[in-house]
Backbone as ProteinMPNN parsed JSONL, in Angstrom:
{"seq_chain_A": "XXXXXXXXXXXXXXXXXXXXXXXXXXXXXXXXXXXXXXXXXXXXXXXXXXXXXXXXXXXXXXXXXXXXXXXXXX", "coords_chain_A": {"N_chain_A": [[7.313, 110.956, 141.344], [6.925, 111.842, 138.11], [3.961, 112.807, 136.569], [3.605, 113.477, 133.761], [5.11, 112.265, 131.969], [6.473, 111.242, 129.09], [7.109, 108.743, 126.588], [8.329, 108.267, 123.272], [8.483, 106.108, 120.238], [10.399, 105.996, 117.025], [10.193, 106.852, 113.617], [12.637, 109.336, 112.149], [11.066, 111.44, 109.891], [12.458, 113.618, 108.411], [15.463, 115.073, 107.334], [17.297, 116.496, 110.697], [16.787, 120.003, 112.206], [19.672, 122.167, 113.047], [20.058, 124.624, 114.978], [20.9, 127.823, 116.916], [19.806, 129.764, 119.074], [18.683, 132.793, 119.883], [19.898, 133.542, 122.024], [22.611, 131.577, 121.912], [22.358, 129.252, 122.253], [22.257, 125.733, 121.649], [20.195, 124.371, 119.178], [17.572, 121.872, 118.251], [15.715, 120.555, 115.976], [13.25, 118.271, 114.753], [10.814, 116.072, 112.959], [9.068, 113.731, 113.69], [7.898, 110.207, 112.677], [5.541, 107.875, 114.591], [4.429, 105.006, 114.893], [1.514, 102.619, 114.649], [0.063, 100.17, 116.877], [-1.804, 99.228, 115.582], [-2.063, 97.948, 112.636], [-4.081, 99.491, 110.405], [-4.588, 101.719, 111.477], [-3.438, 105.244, 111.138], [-0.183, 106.695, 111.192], [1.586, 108.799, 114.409], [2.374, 112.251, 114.205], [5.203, 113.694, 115.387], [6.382, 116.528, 116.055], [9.165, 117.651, 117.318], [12.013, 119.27, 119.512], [14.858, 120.04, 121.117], [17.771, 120.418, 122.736], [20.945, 122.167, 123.714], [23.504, 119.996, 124.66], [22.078, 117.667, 123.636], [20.337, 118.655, 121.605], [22.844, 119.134, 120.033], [23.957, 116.354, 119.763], [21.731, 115.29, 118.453], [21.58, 116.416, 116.129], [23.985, 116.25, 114.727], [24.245, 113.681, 114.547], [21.612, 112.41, 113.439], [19.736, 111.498, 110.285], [17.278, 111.427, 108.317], [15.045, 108.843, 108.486], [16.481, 107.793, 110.562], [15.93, 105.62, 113.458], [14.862, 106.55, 116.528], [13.663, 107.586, 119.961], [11.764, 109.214, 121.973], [11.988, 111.071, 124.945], [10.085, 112.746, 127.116], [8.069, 115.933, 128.532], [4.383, 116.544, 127.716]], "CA_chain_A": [[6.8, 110.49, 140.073], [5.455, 112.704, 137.301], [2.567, 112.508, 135.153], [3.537, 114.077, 132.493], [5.94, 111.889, 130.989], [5.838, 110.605, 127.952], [8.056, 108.391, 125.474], [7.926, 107.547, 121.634], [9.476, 105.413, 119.238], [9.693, 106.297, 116.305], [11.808, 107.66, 112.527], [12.563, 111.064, 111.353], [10.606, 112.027, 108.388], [13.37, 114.565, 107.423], [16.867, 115.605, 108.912], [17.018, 117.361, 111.432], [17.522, 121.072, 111.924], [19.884, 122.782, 114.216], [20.576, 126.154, 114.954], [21.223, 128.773, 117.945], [18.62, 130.182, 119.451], [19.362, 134.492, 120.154], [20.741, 133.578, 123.245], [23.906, 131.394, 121.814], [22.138, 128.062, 122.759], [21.808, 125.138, 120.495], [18.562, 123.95, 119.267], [17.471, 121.034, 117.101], [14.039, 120.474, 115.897], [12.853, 116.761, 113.775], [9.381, 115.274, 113.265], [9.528, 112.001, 113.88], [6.816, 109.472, 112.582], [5.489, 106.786, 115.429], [3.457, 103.897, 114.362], [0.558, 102.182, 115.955], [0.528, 98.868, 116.546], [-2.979, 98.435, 114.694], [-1.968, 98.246, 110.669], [-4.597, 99.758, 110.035], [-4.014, 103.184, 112.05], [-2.387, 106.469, 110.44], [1.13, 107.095, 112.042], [1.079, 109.69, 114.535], [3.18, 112.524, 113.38], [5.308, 114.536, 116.217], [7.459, 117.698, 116.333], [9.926, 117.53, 118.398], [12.7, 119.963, 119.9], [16.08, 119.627, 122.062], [18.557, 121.506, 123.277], [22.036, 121.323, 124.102], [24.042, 118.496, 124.448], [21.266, 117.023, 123.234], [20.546, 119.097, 120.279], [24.216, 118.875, 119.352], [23.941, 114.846, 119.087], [20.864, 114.729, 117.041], [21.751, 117.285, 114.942], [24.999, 116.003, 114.514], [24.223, 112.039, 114.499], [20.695, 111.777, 112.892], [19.697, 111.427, 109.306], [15.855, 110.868, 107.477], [14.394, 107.203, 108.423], [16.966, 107.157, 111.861], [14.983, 105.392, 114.303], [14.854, 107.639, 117.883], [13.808, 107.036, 120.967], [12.411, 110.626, 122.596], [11.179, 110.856, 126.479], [9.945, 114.186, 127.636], [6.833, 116.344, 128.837], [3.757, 116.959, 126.74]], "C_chain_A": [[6.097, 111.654, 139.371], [4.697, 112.071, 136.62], [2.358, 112.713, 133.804], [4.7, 113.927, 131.353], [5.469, 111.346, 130.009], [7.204, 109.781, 127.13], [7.402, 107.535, 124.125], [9.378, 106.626, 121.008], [9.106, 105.628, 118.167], [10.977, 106.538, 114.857], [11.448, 108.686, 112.303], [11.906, 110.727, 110.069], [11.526, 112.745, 107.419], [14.576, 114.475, 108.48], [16.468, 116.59, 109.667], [17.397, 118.79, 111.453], [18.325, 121.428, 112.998], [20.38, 123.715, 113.744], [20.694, 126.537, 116.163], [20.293, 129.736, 117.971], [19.657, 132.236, 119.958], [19.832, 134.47, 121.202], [22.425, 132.563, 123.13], [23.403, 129.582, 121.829], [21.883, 127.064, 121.584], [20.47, 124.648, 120.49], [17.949, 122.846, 118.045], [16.425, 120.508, 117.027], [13.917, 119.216, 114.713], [11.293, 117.204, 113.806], [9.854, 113.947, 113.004], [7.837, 111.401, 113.623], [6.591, 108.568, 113.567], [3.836, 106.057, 114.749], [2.556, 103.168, 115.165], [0.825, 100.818, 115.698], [-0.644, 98.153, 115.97], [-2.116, 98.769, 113.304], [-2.446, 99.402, 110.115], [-4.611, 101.609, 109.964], [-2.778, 104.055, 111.01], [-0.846, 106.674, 111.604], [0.942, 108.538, 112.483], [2.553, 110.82, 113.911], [4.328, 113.641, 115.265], [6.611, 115.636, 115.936], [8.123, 117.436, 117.825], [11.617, 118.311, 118.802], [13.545, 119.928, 120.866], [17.047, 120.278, 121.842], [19.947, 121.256, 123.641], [22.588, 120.831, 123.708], [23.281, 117.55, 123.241], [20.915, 117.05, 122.166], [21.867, 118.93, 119.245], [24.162, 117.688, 118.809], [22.962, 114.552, 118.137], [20.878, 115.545, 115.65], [22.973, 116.656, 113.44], [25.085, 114.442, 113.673], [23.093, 111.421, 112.85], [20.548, 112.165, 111.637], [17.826, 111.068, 108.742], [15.94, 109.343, 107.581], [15.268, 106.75, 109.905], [16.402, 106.801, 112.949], [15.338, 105.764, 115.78], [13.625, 106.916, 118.906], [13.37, 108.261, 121.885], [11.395, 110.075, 123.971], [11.256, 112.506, 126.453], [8.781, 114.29, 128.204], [6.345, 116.543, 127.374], [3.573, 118.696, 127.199]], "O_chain_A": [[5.104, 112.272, 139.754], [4.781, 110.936, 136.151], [1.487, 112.384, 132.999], [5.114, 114.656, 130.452], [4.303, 110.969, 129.891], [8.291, 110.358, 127.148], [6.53, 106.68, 123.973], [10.588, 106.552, 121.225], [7.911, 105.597, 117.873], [12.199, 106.445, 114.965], [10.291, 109.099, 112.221], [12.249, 109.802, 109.333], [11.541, 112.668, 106.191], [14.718, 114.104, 109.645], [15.555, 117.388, 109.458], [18.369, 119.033, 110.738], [17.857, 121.082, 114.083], [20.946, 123.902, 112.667], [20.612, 125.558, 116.904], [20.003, 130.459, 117.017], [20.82, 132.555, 120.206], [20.34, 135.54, 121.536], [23.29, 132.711, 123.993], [24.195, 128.752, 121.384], [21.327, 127.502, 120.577], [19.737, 124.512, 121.469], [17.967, 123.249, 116.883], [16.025, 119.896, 118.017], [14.633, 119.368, 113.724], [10.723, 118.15, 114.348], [10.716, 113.377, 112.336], [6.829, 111.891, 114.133], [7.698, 108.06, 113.744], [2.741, 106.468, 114.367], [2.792, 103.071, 116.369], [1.481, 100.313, 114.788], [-0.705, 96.933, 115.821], [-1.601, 99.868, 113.099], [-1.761, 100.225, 109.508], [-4.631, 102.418, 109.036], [-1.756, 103.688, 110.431], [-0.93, 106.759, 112.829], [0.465, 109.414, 111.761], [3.531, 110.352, 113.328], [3.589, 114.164, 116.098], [7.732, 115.247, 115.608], [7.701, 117.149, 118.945], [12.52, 117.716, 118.213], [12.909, 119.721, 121.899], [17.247, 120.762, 120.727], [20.214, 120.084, 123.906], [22.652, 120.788, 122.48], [23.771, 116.946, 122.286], [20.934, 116.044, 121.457], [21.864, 118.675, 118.04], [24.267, 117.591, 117.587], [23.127, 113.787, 117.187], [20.37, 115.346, 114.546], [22.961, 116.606, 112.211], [25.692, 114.131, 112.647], [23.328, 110.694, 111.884], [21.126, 113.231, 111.422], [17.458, 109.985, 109.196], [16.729, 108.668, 106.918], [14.989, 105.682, 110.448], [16.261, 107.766, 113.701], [16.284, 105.11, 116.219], [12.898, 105.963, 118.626], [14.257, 108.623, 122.657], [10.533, 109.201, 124.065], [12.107, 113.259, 125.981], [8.179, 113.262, 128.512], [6.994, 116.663, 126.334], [2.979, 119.472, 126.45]]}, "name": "protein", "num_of_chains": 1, "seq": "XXXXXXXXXXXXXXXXXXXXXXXXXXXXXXXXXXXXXXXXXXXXXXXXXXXXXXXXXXXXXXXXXXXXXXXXXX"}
């Protein structure tokens, strides 16, 4: 078990970017808004970065307001 997982829910604010990092690799960077479940609360805001496969599909797939789903480390 780690400790240092984490997962959000949440939408892009903007599209996403991807590009190739100086080594050839793909790389795809969002912010994604996540909401609290008080009303009242500011949405938190997160950057978020992926690689790969991975980068390829959200680069590829996602669009401004697509609601995501990320798990990772902090």
């Amino acid at each position: 078990m780690r400790l240092n997982d984490c997962k959000f829910i949440g939408n892009l604010v903007a599209d996403p970017h991807l590009k190739q990092t100086k080594s050839g690799v793909d790389r795809c960077t969002f912010t994604m808004a996540v909401n609290s479940y008080r009303k009242a609360k500011d949405p938190l805001f997160l950057r978020v970065a992926s690689f790969r496969h991975a980068a390829q599909f959200a680069g590829n797939n996602l669009t401004k307001g697509s609601p995501v789903l990320v798990e990772g480390e902090l």
